[in-house]
C-alpha positions in Angstrom: 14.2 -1.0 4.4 10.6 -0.9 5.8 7.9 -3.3 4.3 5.3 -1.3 1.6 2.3 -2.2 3.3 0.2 1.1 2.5 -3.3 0.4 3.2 -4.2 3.1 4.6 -7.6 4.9 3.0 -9.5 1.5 2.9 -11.1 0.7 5.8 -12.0 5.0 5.9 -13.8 3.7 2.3 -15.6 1.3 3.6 -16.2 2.9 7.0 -17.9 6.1 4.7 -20.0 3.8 2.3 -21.4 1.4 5.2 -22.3 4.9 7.1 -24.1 5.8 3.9 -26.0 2.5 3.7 -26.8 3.0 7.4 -27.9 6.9 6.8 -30.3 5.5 3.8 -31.6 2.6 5.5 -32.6 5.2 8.3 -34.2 7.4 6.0 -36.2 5.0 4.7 -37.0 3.4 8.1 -38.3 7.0 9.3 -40.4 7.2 6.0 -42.0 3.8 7.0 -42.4 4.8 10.6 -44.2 8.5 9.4 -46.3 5.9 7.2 -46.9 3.6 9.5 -48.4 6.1 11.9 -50.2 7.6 9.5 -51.9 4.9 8.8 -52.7 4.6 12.1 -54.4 7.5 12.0 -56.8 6.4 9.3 -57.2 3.1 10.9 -58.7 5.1 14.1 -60.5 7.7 11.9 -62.1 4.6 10.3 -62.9 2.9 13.7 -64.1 5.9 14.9 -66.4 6.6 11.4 -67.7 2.7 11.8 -69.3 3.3 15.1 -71.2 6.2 13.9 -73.3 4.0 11.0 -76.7 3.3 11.7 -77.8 2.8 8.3 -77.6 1.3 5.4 -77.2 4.8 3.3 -74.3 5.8 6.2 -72.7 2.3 6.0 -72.0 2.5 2.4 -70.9 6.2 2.6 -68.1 5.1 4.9 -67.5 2.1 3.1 -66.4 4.3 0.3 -64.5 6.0 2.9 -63.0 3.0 4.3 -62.2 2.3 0.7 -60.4 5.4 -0.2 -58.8 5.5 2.9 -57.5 1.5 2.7 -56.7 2.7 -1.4 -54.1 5.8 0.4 -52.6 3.5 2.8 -52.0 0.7 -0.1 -51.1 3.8 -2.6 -48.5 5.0 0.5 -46.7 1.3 1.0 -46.1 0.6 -2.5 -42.9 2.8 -2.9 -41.6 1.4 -0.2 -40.9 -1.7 -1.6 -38.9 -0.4 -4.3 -37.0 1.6 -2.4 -36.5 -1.1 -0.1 -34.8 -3.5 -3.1 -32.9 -0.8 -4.2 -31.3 -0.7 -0.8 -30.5 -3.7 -0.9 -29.2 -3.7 -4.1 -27.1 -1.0 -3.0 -25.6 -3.3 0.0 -25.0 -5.9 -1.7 -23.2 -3.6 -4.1 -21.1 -1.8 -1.6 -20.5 -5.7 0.1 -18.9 -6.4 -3.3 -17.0 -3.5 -3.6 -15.6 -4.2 0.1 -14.4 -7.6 -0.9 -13.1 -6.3 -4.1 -10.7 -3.8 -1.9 -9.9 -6.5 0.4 -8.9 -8.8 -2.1 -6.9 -5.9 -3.8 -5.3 -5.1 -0.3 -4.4 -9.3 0.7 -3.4 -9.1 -3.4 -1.0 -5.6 -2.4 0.3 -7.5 0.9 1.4 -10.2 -0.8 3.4 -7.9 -3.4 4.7 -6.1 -0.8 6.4 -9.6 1.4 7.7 -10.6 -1.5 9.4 -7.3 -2.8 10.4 -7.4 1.0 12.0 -11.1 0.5 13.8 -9.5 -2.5 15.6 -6.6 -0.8 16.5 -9.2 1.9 18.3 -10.8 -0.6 19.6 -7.9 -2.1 21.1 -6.7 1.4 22.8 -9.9 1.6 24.4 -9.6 -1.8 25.3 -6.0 -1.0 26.8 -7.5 2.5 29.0 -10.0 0.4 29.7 -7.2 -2.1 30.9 -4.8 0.4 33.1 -7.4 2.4 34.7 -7.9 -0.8 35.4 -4.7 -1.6 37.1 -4.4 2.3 39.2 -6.7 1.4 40.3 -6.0 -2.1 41.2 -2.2 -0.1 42.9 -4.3 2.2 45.0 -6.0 -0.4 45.7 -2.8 -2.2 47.3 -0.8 1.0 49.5 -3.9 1.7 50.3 -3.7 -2.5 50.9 0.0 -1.7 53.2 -0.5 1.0 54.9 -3.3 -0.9 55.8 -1.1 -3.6 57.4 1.8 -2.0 59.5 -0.7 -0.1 60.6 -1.7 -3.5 60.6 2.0 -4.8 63.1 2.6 -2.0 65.1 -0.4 -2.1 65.1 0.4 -5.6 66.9 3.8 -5.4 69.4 2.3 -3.3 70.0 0.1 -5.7 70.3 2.6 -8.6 72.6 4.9 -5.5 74.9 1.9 -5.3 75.1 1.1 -9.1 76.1 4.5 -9.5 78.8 3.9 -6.9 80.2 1.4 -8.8 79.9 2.9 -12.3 82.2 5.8 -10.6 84.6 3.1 -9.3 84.4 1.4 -12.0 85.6 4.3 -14.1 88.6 5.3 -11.4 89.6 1.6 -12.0 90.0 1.6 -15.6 91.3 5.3 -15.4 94.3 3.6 -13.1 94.3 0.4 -15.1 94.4 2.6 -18.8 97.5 4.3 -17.2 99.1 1.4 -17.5 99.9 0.9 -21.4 99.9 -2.8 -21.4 96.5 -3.3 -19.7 94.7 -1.6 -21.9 95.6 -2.1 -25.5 
């Protein structure tokens, strides 16, 4: 019999959920790239509005600028971060659910050698078992030819008691003839 080791699925599982993570994590990296350049973007559009001030009135009109533009960029980060943890909450959630199936599979394995050991042992009884049996057969043909040897030794026998019964009964027939003999 072949050892139940049926693991198949599991590693497919975990191939899937780790390709997921990966997917995610490249979503988000993509988001933070767009952001990142974006923010590049305003960074030069606020270098290129700081070379332009030449007074004071100017300065402080692209200092609001430079403001509302460093309040987007901060305003555009923020979500990151959050989405960020809850990546790696989801890893380390998917890491746990790995070594949960692992330790299921190593838990099945085991199960599996020992039901293994088991029909070993089983086969060897079964072995014994049938032996047994071959030669109880054995003994029961020889008992087999035994008795018909005696079945026909026995009906010679009975052929040969017969014979003498008949004799038997032509002796006393001769003998009875004879008055004195058998009174």
């Amino acid at each position: 019999m072949r050892p139940v080791r049926d693991e198949r699925g599991q590693g497919v599982v975990v191939l899937i959920l780790v390709v997921v993570v990966v997917v995610v994590a490249v979503g988000f990296l993509t988001r933070t790239l767009l952001l990142g350049l974006s923010i590049d973007d305003k960074a030069e559009k606020i270098a290129n509005t700081g070379r332009g001030i030449n007074t004071a009135t100017d300065a402080i009109l692209q200092l609001d600028q430079t403001t509302g533009l460093g309040e987007s960029i901060k305003q555009s980060t923020e979500p990151l971060e959050a989405k960020t943890n809850v990546i790696v909450g989801q890893a380390a959630s998917i890491d746990g659910t790995a070594t949960s199936i692992n330790n299921s599979a190593n838990s099945v394995n085991t199960s599996a050698n020992g039901i293994n050991g088991a029909v070993e042992s089983i086969q060897g009884l079964a072995r014994l078992v049938d032996r047994d049996a071959q030669f109880i057969n054995d003994n029961v043909r020889s008992a087999i030819v035994t008795a018909d040897a005696i079945h026909g030794d026995l009906g010679s026998v009975i052929g040969a008691l017969a014979r003498t019964e008949n004799n038997a009964d032509r002796i006393e027939g001769v003998i009875c003839g004879v008055p004195l003999l058998c009174a």
